[in-house]
C-alpha positions in Angstrom: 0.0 0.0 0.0 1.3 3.4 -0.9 0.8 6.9 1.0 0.5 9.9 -0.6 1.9 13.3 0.6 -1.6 14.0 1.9 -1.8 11.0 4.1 1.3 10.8 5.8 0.8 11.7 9.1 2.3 15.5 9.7 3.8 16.0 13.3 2.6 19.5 14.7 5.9 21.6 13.8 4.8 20.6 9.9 1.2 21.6 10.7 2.5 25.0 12.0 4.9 25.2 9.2 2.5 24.6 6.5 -0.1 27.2 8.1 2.5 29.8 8.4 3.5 29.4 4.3 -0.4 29.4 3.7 -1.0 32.7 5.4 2.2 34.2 3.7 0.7 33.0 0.2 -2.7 34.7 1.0 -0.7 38.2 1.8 1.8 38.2 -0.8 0.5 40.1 -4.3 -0.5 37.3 -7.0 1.7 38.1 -9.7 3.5 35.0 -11.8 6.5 34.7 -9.7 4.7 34.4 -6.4 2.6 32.2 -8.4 5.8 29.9 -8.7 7.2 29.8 -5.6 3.7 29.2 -4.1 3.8 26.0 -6.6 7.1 25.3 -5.7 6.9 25.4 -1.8 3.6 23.3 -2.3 4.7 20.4 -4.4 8.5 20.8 -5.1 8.4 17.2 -7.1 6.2 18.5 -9.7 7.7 21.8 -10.2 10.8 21.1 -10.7 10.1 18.9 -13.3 6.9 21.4 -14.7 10.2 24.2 -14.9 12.6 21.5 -16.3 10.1 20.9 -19.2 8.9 24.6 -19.9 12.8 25.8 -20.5 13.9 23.4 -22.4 17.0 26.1 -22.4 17.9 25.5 -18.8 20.4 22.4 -18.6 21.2 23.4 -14.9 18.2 22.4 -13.6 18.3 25.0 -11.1 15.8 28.3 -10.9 14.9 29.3 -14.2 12.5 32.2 -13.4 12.9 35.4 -14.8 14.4 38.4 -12.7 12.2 41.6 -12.7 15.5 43.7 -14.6 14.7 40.7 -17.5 11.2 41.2 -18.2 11.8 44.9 -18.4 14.1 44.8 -20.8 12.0 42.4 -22.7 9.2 44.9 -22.4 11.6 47.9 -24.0 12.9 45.3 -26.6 9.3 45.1 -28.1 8.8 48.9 -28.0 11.9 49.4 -29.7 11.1 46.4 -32.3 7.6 48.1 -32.7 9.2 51.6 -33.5 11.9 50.2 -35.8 9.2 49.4 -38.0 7.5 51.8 -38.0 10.1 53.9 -38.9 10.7 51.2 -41.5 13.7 50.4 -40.4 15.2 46.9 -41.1 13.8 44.5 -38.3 17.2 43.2 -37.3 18.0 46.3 -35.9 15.6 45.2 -32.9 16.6 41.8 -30.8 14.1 39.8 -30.9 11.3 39.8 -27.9 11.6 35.8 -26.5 15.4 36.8 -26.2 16.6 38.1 -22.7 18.5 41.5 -23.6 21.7 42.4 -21.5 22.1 45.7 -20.2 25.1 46.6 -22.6 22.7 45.5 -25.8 20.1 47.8 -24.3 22.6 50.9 -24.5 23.6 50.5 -27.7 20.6 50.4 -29.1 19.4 53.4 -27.0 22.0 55.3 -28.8 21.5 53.9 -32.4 17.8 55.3 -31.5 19.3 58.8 -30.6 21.3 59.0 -33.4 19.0 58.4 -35.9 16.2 60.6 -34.3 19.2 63.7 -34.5 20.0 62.9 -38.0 16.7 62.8 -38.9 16.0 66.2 -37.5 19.0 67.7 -39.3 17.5 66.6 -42.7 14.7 68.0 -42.3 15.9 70.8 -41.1 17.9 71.1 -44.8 14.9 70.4 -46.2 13.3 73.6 -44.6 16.2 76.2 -45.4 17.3 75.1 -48.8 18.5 78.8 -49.5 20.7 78.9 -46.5 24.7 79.3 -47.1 26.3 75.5 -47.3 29.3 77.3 -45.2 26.7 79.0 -42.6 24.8 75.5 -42.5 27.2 72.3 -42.4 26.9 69.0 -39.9 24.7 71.1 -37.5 27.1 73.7 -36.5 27.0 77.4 -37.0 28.5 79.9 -39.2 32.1 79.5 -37.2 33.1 76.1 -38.4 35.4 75.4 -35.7 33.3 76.6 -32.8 30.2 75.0 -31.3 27.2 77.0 -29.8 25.5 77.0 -26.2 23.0 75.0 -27.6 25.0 72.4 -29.3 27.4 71.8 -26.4 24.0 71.4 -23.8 22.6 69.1 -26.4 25.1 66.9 -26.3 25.5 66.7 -23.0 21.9 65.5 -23.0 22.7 63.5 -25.0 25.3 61.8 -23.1 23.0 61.8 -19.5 20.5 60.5 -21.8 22.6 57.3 -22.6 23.6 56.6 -19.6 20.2 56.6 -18.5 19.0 54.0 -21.3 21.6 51.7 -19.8 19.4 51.5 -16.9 15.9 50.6 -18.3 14.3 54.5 -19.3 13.6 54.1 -22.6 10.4 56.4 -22.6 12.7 59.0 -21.5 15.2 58.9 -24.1 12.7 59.4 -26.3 11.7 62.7 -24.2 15.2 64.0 -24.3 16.3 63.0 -28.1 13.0 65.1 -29.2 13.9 68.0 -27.1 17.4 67.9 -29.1 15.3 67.9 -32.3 13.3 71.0 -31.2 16.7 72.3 -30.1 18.3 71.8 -33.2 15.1 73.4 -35.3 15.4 76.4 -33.4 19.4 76.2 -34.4 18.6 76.0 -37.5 16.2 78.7 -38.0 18.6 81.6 -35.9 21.0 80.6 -38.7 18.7 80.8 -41.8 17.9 84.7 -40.9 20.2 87.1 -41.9 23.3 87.1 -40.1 23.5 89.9 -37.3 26.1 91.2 -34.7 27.8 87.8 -32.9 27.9 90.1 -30.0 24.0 90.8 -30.3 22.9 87.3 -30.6 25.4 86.1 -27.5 23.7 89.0 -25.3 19.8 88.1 -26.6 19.1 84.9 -24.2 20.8 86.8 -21.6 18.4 90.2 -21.7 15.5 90.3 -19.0 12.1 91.5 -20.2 12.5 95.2 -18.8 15.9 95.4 -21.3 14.5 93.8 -24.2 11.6 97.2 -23.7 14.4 99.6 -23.0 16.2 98.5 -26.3 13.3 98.7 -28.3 12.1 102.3 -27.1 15.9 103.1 -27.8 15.2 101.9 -31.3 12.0 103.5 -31.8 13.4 107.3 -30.5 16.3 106.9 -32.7 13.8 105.4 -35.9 11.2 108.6 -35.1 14.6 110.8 -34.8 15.9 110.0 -38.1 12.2 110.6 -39.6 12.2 114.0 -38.7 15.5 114.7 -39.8 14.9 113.5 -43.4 11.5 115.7 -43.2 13.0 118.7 -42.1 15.1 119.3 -45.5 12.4 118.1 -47.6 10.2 121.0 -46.2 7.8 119.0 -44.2 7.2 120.0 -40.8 4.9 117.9 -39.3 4.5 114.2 -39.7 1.9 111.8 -38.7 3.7 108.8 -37.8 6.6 110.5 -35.7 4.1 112.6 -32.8 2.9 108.9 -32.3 5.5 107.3 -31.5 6.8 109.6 -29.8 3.8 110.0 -27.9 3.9 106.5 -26.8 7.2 106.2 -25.8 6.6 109.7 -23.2 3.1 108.2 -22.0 4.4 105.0 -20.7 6.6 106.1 -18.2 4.3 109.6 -17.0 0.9 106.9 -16.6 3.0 104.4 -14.7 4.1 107.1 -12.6 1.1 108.5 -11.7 -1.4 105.3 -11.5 1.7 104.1 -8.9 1.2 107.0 -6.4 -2.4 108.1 -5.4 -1.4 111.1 -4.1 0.3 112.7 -7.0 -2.1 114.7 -9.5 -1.4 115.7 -12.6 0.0 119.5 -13.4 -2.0 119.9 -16.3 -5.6 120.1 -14.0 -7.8 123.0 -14.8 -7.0 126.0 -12.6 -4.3 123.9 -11.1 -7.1 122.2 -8.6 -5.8 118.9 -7.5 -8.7 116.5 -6.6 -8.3 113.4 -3.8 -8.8 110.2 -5.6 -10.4 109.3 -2.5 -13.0 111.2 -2.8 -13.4 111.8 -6.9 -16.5 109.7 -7.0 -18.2 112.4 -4.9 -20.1 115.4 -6.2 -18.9 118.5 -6.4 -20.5 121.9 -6.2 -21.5 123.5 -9.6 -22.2 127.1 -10.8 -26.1 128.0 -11.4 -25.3 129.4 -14.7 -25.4 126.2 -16.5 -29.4 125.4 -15.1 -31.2 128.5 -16.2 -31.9 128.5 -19.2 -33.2 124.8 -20.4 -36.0 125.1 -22.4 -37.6 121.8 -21.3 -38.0 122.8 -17.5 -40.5 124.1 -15.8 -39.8 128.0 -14.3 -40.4 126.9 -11.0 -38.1 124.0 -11.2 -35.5 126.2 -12.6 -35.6 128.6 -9.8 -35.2 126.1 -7.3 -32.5 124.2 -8.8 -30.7 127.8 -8.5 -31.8 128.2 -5.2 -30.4 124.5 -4.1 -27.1 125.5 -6.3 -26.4 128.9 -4.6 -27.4 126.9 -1.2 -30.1 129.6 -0.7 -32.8 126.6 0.5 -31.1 124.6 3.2 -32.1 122.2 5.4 -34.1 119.1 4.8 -37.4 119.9 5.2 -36.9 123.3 3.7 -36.1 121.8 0.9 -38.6 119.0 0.8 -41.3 121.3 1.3 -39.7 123.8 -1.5 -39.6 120.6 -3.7 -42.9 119.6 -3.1 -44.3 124.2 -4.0 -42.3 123.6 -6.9 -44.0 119.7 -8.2 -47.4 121.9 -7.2 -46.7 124.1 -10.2 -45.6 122.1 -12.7 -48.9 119.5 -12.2 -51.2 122.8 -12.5 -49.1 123.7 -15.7 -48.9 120.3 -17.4 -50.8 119.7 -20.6 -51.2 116.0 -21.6 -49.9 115.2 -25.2 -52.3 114.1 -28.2 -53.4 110.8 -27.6 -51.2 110.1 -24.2 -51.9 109.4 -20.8 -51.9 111.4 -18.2 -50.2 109.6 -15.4 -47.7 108.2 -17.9 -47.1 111.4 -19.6 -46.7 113.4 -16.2 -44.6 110.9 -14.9 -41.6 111.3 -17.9 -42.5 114.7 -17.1 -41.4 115.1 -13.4 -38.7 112.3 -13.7 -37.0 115.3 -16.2 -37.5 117.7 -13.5 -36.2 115.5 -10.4 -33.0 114.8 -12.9 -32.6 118.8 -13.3 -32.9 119.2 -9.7 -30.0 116.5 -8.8 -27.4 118.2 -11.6 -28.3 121.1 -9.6 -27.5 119.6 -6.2 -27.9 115.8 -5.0 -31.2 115.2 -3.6 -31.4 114.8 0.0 -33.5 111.7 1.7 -36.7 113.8 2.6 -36.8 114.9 -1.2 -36.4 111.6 -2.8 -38.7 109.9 -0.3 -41.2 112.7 -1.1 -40.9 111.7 -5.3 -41.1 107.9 -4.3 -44.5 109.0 -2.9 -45.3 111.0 -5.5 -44.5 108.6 -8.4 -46.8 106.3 -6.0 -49.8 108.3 -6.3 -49.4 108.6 -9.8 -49.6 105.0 -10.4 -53.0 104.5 -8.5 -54.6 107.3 -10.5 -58.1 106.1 -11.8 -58.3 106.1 -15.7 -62.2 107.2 -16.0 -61.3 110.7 -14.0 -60.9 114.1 -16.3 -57.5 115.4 -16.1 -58.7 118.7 -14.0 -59.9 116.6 -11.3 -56.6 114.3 -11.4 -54.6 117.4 -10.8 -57.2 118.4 -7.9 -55.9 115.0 -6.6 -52.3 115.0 -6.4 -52.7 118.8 -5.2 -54.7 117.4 -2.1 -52.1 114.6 -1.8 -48.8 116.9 -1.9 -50.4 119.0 0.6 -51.7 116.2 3.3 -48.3 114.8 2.3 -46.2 118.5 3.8 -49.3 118.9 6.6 -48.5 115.0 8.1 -45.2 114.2 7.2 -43.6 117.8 8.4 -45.8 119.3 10.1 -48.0 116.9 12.5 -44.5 114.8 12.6 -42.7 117.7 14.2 -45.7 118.4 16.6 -45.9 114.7 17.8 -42.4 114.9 18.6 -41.8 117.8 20.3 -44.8 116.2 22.5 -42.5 113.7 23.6 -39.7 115.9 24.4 -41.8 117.8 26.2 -41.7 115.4 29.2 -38.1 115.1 29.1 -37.2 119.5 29.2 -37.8 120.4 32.9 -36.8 123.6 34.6 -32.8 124.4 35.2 -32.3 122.0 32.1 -29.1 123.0 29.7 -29.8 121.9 26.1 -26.8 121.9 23.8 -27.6 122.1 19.9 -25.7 122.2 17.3 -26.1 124.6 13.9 -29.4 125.0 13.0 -32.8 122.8 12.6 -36.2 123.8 12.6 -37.4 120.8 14.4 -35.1 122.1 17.2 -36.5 125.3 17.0 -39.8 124.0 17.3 -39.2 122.4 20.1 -38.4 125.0 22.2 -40.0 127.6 21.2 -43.1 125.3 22.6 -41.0 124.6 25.9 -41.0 128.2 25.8 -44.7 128.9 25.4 -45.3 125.8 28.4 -43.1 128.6 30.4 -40.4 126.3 30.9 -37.3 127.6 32.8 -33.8 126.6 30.5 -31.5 127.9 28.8 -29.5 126.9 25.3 -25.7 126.3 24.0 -25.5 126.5 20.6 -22.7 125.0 19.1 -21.4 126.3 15.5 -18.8 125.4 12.7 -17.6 126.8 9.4 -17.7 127.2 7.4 -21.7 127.8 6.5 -22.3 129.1 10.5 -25.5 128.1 10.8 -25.7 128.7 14.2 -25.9 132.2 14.3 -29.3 131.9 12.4 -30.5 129.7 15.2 -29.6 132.0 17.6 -31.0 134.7 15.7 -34.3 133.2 16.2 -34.1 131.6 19.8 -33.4 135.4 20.7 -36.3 136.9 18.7 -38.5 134.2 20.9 -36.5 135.5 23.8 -35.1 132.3 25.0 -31.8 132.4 27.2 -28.8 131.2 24.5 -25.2 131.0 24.7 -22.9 130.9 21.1 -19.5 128.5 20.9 -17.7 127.5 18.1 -17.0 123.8 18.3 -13.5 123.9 19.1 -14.8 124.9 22.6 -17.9 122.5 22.9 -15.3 120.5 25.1 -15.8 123.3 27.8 -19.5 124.1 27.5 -20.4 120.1 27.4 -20.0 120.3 31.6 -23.0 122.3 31.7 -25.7 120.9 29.2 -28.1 118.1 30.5 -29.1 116.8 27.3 -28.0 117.2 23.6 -30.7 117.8 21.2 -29.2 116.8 17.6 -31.0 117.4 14.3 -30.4 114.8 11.7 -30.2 115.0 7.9 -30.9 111.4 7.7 -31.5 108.1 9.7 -29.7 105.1 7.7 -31.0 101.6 8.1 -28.1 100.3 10.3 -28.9 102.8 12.8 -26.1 105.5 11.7 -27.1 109.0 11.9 -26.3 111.5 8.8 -26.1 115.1 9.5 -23.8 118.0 9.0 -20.5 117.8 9.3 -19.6 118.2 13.6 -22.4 116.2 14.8 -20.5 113.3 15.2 -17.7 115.1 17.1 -20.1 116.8 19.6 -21.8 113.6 20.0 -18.6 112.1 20.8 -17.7 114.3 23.6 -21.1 114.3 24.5 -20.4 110.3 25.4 -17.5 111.1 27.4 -19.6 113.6 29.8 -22.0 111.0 30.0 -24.7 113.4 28.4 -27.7 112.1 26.9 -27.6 112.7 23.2 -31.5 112.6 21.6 -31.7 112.8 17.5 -34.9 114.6 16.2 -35.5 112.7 13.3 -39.3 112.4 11.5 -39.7 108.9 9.9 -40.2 110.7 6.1 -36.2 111.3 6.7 -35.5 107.6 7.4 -33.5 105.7 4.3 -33.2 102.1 3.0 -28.9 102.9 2.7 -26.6 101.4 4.3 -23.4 103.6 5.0 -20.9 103.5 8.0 -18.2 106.6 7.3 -18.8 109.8 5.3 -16.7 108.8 2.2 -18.7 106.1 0.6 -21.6 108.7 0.6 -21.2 112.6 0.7 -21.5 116.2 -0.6 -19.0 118.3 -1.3 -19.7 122.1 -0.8 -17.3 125.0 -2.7 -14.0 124.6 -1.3 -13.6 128.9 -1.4 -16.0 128.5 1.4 -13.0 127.5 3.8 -11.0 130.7 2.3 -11.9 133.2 5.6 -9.9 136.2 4.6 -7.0 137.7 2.2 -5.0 136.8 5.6 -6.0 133.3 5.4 -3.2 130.5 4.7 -5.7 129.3 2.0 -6.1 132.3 0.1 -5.1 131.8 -3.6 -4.9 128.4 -3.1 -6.1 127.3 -6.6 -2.1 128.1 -7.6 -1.1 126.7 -5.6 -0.1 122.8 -7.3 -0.9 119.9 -4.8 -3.6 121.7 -2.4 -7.4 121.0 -2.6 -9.5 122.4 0.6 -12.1 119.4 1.1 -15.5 120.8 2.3 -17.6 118.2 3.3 -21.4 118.6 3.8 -22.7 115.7 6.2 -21.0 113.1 8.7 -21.9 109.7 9.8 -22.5 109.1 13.8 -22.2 105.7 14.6 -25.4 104.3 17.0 -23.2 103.8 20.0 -23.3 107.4 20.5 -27.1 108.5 20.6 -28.8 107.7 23.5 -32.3 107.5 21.5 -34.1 108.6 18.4 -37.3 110.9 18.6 -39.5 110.3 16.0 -43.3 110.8 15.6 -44.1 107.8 16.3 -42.7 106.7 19.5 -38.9 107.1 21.2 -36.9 104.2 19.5 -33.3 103.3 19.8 -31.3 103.3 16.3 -31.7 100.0 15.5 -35.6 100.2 15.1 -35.1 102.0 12.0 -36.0 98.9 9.8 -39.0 97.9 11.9 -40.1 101.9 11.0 -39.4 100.9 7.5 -41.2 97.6 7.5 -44.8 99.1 8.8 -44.3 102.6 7.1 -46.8 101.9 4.2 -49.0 100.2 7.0 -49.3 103.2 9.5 -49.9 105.6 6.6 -46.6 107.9 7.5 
């Protein structure tokens, strides 16, 4: 009876030997020589004689599996055979692919490759410049027969690098490096087709940075436009067309590089030698009124007022919301509707004219445009059946219930609320002049309301000397500062009433320029600062400094006197007065916000927003 392998018994070191070679075969990578050696450890009788009989080559007997180095090269062997003939090239020239290649067959036919791709290149090359000097062009070389170029000598030691490489198994690579020598030698080729130049020249070319190469070539085009208008001058010609442009572009380059480089530098050649601040050039300046009298298209009334809002006669926002709103009054009474045209649509084009006359005079302010928004409202809900007399009847009534609730109720509800707050032996500080102010207390004064006021003023309009003109005509107690002293006076007030040009959405407060710096020391007394501000004032922007946003008034305005240092300063070449209108006060400084409505901190001003059309304000 005979015993196979399988049914000998195994003692327990083979058990523990044969589970350790399983577990290696499961974690080793299946490729064909792991395949074989699993064989082999598994049944070494059969293997040996399955490895005997496939290499019939082997007459050792011993391993005759193929190292990883071998099948590599076998690999390149048949890329090479491939490319041989497809460059129909004899098939000898490749070994063939069930032979094992050596590493010194390998190289050499790296190099035959190399070769042949270079000679290749230079034919064609030939072939592309037949009209090129045989002496200039010969075996690759230059026009010095004796001397080799950069290019050559760094090709070659490519070349070189690239052969020693091939000895080691990168055959994809020296097919990367032996077409870069091609390309080299193309671009060889065609420096030495052109026309031959200075040797000096072409050694200096590769070396020259971008910012040379332009210096060279405005050098050439000076001396080019130069010699143009030399030839011209005998000829009798004294202008030319081509020359002033060169010229011109050459002298531009440097001068707009110069000046887009520094903001603060302006130009010499401005108008009356005014330099503007780039930081504030999107802002508007001040214009003359000559320019807005005389336009056919607009109404007298409107005309008028745009010179009025130009010359700064009507200030103030509800002054000029209500002059606005006199002004729309007029040109509704005197509007004709064209042949077959609507009325609301016609009116409409109408008035938008108008409003766009009135903001070339001067940029609206937030009562006025809130005032139009209405307006262009009303127009819309006009009923179509109505004659046009009684249309006009309408928006009449509405612009006047418009200036009776928005200004005038508005100002009377709020001073009803201050009233509480102004008691006897109060102090209240002011600043320029408001009418809402005024209005206020003048009533405190009729309630017979001991207190006196501080009124704080700037330049360079003053505005505060007209409010004191009129808190003294109502004979109530006032004292007059400039602002530079508010500092002193702020000890004494016990509150701070502030008018407001506008009330932004985030709560900042836009009024004239030294409100936010009496407000500001106002917070370090620990003095309640209250903002007068009707809700028809309140805007939808967003805006948290003065520069995004702004006015700019007529800079002679800061010129006080012939003794002033800013007398004459339009000849002067880098000075520009800046005469801002308004200022932004941030929320963290006003204590509340009076409004008709009820006494709201700053941030309600979007809830006032949200329910305006709701409430009917």
């Amino acid at each position: 009876m005979v015993l196979t392998s399988e049914q000998v018994p195994q003692t327990d070191a083979q058990i523990l030997k044969t589970k350790h070679k399983k577990q290696r075969q499961r974690n080793r990578p299946r490729n064909k020589r792991n395949r074989l050696e699993d064989s082999n450890l598994t049944t070494p009788e059969s293997s040996t004689t399955d490895s005997a009989s496939a290499m019939p080559g082997n007459q050792d007997g011993g391993s005759t599996e193929k190292t990883r180095d071998q099948i590599i090269a076998e690999r390149e062997a048949k890329k090479l055979a491939k490319q041989a003939k497809k460059q129909n090239k004899p098939s000898t020239s490749a070994p063939p692919a069930t032979k094992i290649i050596t590493e010194v067959e390998q190289t050499t036919i790296t190099t035959k490759l190399t070769t042949t791709t270079t000679t290749k290149a230079q034919e064609k090359v030939n072939s592309l410049a037949p009209k090129a000097d045989p002496a200039t062009v010969a075996n690759g070389k230059d026009a010095e027969p004796g001397e080799k170029s950069r290019e050559q000598i760094k090709a070659e030691r490519e070349a070189k690098k690239a052969a020693k490489k091939a000895g080691k198994g990168a055959g994809a690579k020296v097919e990367a490096t032996t077409q870069q020598l091609a390309d080299l030698k193309v671009a060889d080729k065609a420096k030495v087709s052109l026309p031959a130049t200075d040797p000096d020249q072409e050694k200096k070319k590769p070396v020259l940075s971008k910012a040379e190469r332009r210096a060279v070539q405005e050098a050439q085009r000076a001396a080019k436009a130069q010699g143009q208008t030399k030839k011209s001058q005998p000829a009798g010609k004294t202008t030319t067309t081509a020359p002033p442009k060169e010229t011109k572009r050459e002298s531009a380059s440097p001068t707009k590089a110069a000046t887009s480089s520094s903001p603060s530098k302006c130009p010499a050649s401005t108008p009356n030698g005014e330099c503007r601040v780039k930081l504030f050039n999107h802002l508007v300046c001040a214009k003359g009124d000559s320019q807005f009298i005389n336009d056919p298209l607009v109404h007298p009334s409107i005309a008028s007022l745009g010179v009025q809002y130009a010359m700064r006669t009507v200030v103030g926002s509800n002054a000029r919301c209500i002059a606005f709103l006199h002004a729309l009054r007029q040109v509704v009474q005197d509007f004709e509707t064209p042949a077959k045209k609507e009325f609301g649509r016609s009116l409409d084009a109408a008035v938008k004219h108008h409003v766009d006359h009135l903001h070339k005079c001067r940029p609206l302010a937030v009562s006025v445009s809130n005032a139009y928004k209405q307006f262009k409202n009303q127009l819309t809900q006009l009923p179509a059946d109505v004659p046009e007399t009684e249309l006009k009847e309408l928006l009449g009534h509405f612009i006047d219930t418009y200036i009776e609730n928005q200004i005038g109720k508005a100002a009377q509800a709020i001073s009803g609320f201050l009233q509480e707050k102004i008691t006897d032996g109060d102090v209240l500080l002011t600043f320029a002049c408001s009418s809402l102010i005024q209005f206020i207390c003048e009533e405190a004064k009729r309630r017979q309301v001991a207190f006196k006021v501080i009124v704080v003023d700037s330049g360079p309009g003053c505005e505060g000397q007209e409010m004191l003109r009129r808190l003294h005509a109502y004979g109530i107690p006032c004292t007059y500062v400039l602002i530079n002293a508010v500092g002193y006076v702020m000890a004494e007030a016990t509150k701070v009433l502030l008018g407001a040009h506008a009330l932004l959405a985030n709560g900042y407060v836009m009024a004239r320029t030294g409100t936010a710096q009496v407000a500001l020391v106002a917070n370090a007394h620990n003095v309640p600062v209250l903002v007068c501000c009707e809700t028809h004032k309140f805007s939808e922007r967003f805006q948290t400094d003065a520069i995004v946003y702004n006015e700019l008034s007529d800079p002679n305005q800061l010129v006080r006197g012939d003794k002033c240092q800013l007398n004459n300063w339009s000849a002067k070449g880098k000075l520009m007065p800046l005469n801002l209108n308004y200022d932004i006060t941030p929320p963290e400084l006003v204590s509340a916000v009076v409004t008709e409505v009820a006494i709201l901190p700053c941030t309600s001003v979007p809830v006032i927003l949200r329910i305006k059309p709701d409430i009917g304000y």
